[in-house]
N, C-alpha and C positions, 0 to 999 in steps of 0.2 A: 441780659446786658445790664450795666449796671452803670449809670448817670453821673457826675460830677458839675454841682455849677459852682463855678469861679468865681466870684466876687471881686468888686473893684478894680482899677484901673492897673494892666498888666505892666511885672517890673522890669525894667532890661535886663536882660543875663540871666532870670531866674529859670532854675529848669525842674519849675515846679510841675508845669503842664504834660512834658516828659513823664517825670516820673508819676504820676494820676494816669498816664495810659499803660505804661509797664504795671499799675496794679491792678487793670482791666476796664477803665473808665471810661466813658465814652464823656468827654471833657465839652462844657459850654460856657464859655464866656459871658459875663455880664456884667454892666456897671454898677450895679446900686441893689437894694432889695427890691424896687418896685420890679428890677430885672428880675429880681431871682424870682420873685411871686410868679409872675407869668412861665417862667423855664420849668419851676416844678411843677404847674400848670400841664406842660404839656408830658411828663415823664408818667407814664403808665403805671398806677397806685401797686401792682406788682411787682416792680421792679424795686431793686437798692436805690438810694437815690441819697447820694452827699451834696455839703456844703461848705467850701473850702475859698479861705480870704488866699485873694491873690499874691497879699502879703507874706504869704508863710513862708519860715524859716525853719526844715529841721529835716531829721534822718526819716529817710525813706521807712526804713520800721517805725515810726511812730507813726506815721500815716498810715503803713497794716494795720498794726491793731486797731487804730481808731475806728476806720472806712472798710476793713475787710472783713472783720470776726463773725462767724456766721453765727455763736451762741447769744447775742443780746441783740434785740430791735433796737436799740438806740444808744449808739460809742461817741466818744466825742473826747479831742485833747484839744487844747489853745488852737482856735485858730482854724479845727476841723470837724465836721459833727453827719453824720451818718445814720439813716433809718434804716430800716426792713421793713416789708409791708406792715406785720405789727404796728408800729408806731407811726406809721405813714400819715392817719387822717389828726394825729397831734401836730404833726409837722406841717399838715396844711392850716390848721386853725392858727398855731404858731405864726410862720408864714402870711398867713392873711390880716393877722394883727401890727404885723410889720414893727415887729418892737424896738421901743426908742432906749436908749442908754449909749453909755459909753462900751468900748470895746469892739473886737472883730463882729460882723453881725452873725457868723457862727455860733458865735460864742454866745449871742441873745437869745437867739435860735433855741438853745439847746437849754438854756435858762428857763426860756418857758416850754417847752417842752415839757421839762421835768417838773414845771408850776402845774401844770396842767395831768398831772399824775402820771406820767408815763417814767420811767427809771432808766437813767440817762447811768452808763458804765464809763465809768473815766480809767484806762488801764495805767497800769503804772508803771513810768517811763523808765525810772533809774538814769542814769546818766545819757539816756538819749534826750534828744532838744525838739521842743515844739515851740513855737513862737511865731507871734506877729509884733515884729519892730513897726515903730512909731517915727523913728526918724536915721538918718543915713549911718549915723555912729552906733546905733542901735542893731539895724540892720548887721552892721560889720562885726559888731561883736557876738551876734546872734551865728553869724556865717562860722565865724572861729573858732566857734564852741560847738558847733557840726564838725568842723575840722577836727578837733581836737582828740573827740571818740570816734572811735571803728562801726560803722553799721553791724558790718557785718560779725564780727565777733561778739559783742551784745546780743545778737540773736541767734548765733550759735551759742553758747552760754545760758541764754534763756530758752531755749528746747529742750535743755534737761532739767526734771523735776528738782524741784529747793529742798525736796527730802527726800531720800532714798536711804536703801542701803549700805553697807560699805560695799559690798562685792561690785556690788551694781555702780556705786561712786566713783571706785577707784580702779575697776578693772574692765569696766565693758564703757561707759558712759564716754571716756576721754577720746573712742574713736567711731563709739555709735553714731555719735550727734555731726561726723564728717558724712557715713555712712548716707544719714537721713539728708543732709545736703546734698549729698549727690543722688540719692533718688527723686531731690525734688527737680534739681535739672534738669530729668531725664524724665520730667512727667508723672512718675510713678504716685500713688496715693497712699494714704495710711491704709486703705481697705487690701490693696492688693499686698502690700507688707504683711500686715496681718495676717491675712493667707498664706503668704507663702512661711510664715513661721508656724502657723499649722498644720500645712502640707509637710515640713521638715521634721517635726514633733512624730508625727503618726508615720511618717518612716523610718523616725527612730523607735518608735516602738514597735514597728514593724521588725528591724533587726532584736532588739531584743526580744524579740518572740520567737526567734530562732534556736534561741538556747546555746547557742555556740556564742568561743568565745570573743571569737570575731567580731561577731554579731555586738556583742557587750560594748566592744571598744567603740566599734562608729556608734552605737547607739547611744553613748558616752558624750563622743565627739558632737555627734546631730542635735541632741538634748543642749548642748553651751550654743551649737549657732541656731538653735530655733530659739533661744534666752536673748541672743544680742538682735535676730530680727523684733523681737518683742519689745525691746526697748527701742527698740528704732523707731516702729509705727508709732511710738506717741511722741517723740522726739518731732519725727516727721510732721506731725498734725498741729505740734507745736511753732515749727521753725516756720511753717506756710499757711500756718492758719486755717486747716481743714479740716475742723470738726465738723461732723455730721452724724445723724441718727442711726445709718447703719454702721459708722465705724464704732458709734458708743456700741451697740448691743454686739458687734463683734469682741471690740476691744473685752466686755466686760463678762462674754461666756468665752475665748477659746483659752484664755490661759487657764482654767479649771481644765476643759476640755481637752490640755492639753497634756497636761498634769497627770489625769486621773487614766487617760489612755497610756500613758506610758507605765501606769502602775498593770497597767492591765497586761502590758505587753509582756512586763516581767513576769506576771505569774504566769503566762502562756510560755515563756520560755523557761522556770522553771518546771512549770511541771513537765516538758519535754525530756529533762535531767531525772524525772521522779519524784523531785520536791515540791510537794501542794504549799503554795503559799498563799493560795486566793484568800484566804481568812485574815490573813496579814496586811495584803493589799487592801481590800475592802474597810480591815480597822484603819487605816492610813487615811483613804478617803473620809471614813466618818469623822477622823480627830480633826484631819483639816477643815471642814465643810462648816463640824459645830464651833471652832475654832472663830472662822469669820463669821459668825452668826454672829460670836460673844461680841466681837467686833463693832459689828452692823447695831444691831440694838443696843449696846451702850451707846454710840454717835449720836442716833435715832432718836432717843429718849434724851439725851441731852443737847439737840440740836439748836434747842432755842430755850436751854431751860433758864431762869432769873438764877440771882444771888452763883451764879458760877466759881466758887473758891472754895477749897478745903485745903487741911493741913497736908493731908497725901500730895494735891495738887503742888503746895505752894514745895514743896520736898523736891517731887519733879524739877519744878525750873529753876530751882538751885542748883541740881544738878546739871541742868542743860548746859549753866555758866562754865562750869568745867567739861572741858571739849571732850576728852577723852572718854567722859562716863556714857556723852550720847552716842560716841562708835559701840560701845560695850555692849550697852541695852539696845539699840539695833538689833547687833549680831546676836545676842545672846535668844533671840525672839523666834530667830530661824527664819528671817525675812524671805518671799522667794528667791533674791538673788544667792545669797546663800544654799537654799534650798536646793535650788536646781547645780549650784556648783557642787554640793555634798550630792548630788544625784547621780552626778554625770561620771562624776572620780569612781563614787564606791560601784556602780555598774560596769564600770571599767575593768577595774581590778578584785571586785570579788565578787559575791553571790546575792542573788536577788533575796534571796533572806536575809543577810547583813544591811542590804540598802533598807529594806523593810522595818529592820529592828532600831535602824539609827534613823527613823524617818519618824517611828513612835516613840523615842525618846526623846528626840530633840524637840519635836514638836507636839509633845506632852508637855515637857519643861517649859515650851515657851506659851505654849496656852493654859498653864499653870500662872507662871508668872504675869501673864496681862489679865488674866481675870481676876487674881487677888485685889490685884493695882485699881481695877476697877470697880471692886467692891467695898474697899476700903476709901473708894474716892465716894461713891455714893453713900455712904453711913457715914463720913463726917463731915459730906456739907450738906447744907439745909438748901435743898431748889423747888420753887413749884414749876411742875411741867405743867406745859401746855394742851390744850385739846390736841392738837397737829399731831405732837409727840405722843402721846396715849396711843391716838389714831395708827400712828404707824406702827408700835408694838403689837397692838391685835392684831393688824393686816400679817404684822412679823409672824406672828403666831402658827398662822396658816389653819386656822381654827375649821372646822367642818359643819356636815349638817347638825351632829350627833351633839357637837358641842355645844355648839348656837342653841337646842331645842333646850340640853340642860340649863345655859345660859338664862335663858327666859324663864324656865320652870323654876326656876329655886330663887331666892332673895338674895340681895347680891351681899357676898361675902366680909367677912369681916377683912378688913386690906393685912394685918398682921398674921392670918394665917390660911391665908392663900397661896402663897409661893409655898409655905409649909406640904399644905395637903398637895398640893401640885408635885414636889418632889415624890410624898409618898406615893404619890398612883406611878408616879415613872420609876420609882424602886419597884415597886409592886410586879408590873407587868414586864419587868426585865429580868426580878428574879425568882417567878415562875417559869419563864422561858429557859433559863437558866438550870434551875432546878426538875423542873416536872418535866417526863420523859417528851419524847417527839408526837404530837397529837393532844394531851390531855387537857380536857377542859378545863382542867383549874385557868389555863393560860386564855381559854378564853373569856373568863371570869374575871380574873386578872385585868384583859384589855377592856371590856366592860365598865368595870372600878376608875380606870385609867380616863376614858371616855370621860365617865361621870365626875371625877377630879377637876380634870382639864377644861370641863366647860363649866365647871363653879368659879374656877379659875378668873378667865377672862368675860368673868359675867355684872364685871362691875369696871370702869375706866383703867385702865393700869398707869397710874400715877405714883405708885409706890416707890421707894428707895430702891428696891432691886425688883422690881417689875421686869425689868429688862432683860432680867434672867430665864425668863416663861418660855421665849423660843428659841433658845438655845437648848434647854430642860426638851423641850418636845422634838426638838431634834435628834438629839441622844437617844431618848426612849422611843424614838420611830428605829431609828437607822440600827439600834443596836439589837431590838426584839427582832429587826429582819435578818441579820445577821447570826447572832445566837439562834433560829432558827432554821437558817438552812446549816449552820456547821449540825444540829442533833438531827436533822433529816437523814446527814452521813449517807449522801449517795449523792453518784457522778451527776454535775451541772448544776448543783444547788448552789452553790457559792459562786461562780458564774453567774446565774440568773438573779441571786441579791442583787449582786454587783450592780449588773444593768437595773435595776430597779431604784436602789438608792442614786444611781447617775441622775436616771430621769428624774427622779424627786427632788436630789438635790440643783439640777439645773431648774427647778421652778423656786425654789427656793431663794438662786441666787440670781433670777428673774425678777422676782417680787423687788428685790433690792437695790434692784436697779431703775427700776420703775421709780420707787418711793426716793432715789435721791434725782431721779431726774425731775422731779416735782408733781409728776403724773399720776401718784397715787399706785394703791396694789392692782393686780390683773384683777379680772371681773369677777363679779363675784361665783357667778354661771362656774365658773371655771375652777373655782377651788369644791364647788359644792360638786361637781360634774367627779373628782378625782378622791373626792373622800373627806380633806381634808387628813391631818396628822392621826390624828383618832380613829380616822374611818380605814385609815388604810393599818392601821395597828390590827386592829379588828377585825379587818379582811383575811389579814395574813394569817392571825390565830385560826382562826375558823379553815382559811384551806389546809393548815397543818391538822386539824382536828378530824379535815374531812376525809385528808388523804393517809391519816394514821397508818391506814392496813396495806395503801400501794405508795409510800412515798418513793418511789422511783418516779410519778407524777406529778412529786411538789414542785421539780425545776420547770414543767412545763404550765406549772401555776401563773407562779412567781414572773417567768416570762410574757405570758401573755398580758399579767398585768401591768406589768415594764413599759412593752407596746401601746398598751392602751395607754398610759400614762402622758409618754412621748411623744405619741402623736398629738395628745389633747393639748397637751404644754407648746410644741414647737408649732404646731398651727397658727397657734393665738399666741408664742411669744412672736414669731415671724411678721402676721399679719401687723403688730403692732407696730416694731422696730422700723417698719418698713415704711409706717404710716408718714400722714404730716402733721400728727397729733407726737409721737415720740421726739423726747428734747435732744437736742442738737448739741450734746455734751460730749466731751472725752476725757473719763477718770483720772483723776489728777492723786487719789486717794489707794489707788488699789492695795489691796488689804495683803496682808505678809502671808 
């Protein structure tokens, strides 16, 4: 239950008290602060517990956001101010000081509050009104400029993201965001949305595993309505205010999850036809995967960095001035809405190989194009990053036991040729695998070197201009050595059991990065040393292929078991986490194209 105390002497007409119980308040009158001291007195330190002048003038949404958001302990606009147990024992010292000034006593309230260290979120209104008039003419003009704008249109409006893409812009969003309004009517939550756009996903990949072409068409059709329930749930989370910890870790694994099963579906429904495509599917997975790595760690490393401007930079928002260039570069990126509408058509109408080849081109090209952009942005401007930022690059890394030991054994590297030898261990151990037959120990020599690279690597701060590029680099050379090695195994379920192997991986992967922006740091560390880390699982993989040289009919039941093992160790401990009351109470506002 969640408290409201009222402030000062109530005003005829107003139907303020009303709408503070339509937001779920349990509403208490009071004259003065010495009222309010005693009333939050008695409101149980667990519970919400607002402060609202009886004065107040505005749109029922600006008193959501203010009084409702569950992601900040402490909201406040003109007028209204709002804690979470977080910030509760601020607001009793607050509160007990009884502070003197001019204005609503919310609004002192929430002044020292944030004197007092706690970080007060002021959301921003845009043409909604929040106010405490002072006097009757004040009051009226305050009423008329509530009159004036629509509540409710401003907050449909703001439940759809201020950046998207075009598809997503101009052809799902103008009736998702009705969609998300009528499930909020009706009760429904972003969690259960969610769901059901995953339950839809996986029965479309279910029909496209049928290999007919039936199949193709709904699974065409299921794929665009499991995309617009997907925009809905955050529309949804937006228009009502209901972020929470388990809709972030939903929100921020099914759309991979849902992605990567439908590539899956295809190649079970192509090879039903005869056409093995799993090599194709699984390359799709890895270009996507290290794609928003490149993504993640460039943000990551520049998240807080000083001097933030370069020429590339300043290039960009000049072009941003001209409208048409940012539809362009959008679309030109392969955004998921695009993504999934180029999914839905060419599964439609032609062959799971076609979708396959225009899946690796288009988005080759578009993570061609943002990584230059991003390399060119860090070589010409000058920033020092941060420890934080360092910090979450190595977490990125996903570094192992094997790395860490070299880490500490060797002196730490010179910074300008570090990323260097890092490339070379990951050419190295790719194009052994590559090259040298199925089994041969050069490739475990190979991963060895690679090992030994990789933890020279991150055995000194990674502050560097393209530091940022380390785990995206160690992504590639994991996911592509697994691959390149079940296609030379050349026998039934090898390329199936990658598959599921880089899944699991890359779901810890995109675990890790969800963690590190919800502010909570990478999974434990138990966790990464438990699973290998990048290196160890390089290494593992050579060595089962080395071992199983004479029976690789064996390597898919390798590869699988260590799938399982993986998957279990990752969803246990990403589960137990998400679920906790330690995981942040976010909903992606960012998701990566």
């Amino acid at each position: 239950m969640s408290t409201v105390i009222l402030t000062g002497l109530p005003v005829p007409g107003s139907p303020l008290e009303d709408e503070l119980r339509s937001l779920g308040f349990d509403v208490r009158p009071v004259t003065g602060p010495e009222g309010a001291a005693a009333a939050l007195a008695g409101v149980p330190a667990d519970q919400r517990v607002a402060v609202v002048d009886s004065a107040f003038v505005g749109h029922p949404h600006a008193l959501r956001l203010a009084l409702t958001d569950p992601r900040f302990d402490a909201c406040a606009v003109t007028g209204a101010f709002a804690v979470l147990p977080g910030a509760r024992a601020a607001l009793d010292r607050a509160a007990a000081l009884a502070p003197a000034g001019a204005g609503p006593y919310a609004d002192r309230l929430a002044a020292a509050v944030e004197a007092d260290g706690t970080t007060v979120q002021r959301p921003e209104l845009g043409t909604l009104v929040a106010a405490v008039p002072g006097t009757d003419a004040e009051r009226a003009e305050a009423v008329a400029a509530v009159a004036a704008v629509d509540d409710e249109a401003v907050r449909l409006r703001t439940a759809v993201k201020s950046r998207d893409g075009f598809f997503t812009t101009f052809f799902i969003s103008p009736y998702s965001r009705y969609i998300a309004r009528w499930c909020a009517r009706r009760g429904l939550t972003p969690n259960q949305v969610t769901t059901a756009s995953l339950v839809t996903a996986l029965i479309a990949a279910g029909c496209a595993a049928t290999g007919d072409r039936w199949g193709y068409v709904v699974a065409g059709v299921l794929l665009l309505v499991s995309f617009v329930l997907d925009c809905t749930d955050g529309q949804l989370a937006r228009y009502s205010l209901q972020y929470s910890t388990m809709g972030a870790w939903l929100d921020a694994t099914f759309d991979r999850a849902k992605e990567y099963s439908f590539y899956a579906g295809l190649a079970l429904g192509s090879a039903r036809n005869g056409d093995d495509v799993w090599a194709l599917a699984l390359g799709a997975m890895i270009l996507m995967t290290c794609r928003h790595v490149v993504d993640f760690a460039f943000n990551e490393a520049n998240h807080d960095a000083t001097a933030n401007t370069s020429p590339t930079a300043a290039l960009s928002g000049r072009l941003d001035s001209v409208g048409w260039t940012v539809w362009v570069r959008r679309m030109i990126i392969l955004p998921i809405g695009e993504r999934w509408a180029m999914i839905a058509v060419l599964t439609a109408f032609t062959t799971p190989r076609i979708v396959f080849y225009a899946l690796l081109v288009g988005c080759a090209f578009g993570a061609l194009y943002t990584t230059a952009g991003r390399v060119l942005r860090s070589l010409t401007r000058k920033a020092q990053r941060t420890d934080r930022a360092a910090q979450a690059l190595l977490d990125l890394t996903d570094s192992g036991p094997l790395a860490e030991l070299v880490a500490r054994a060797v002196s730490h590297p010179a910074r300008s040729l570090r990323l260097p030898f890092a490339v070379l261990g990951a050419v190295l151990v790719v194009a052994a695998a590559c090259y040298e037959p199925f089994g041969s120990m050069t490739v475990v020599y190979a991963a060895l070197l690679y090992a030994l690279l990789s933890g020279d690597a991150v055995g000194a701060p990674l502050r560097g201009a393209l530091d940022w590029l380390l785990p995206p680099l160690f992504r590639a050379a994991e996911y592509t050595t697994v691959l390149v090695l079940a296609v030379k195994a050349d026998v039934p379920g090898a390329l199936p059991a990658a598959f599921g192997l880089i899944a699991a991986v890359a779901y810890h992967h995109y675990d890790t990065v969800y963690r590190i922006r919800g502010g909570t740091g990478a999974p434990p560390h138990w966790l990464v040393r438990t699973i290998g880390g990048h290196e160890g699982r390089v290494l593992l993989t050579a060595v089962l292929a080395a071992v199983l040289a004479s029976r690789a009919a064996d390597f898919p039941v390798a590869l699988t078991v260590t799938a399982v093992f993986v998957a279990l160790v990752v969803l246990v401990e990403s589960i137990r986490f998400w679920v906790s009351s330690g995981a942040p109470a976010v909903h992606d506002e960012g998701e990566p194209a």
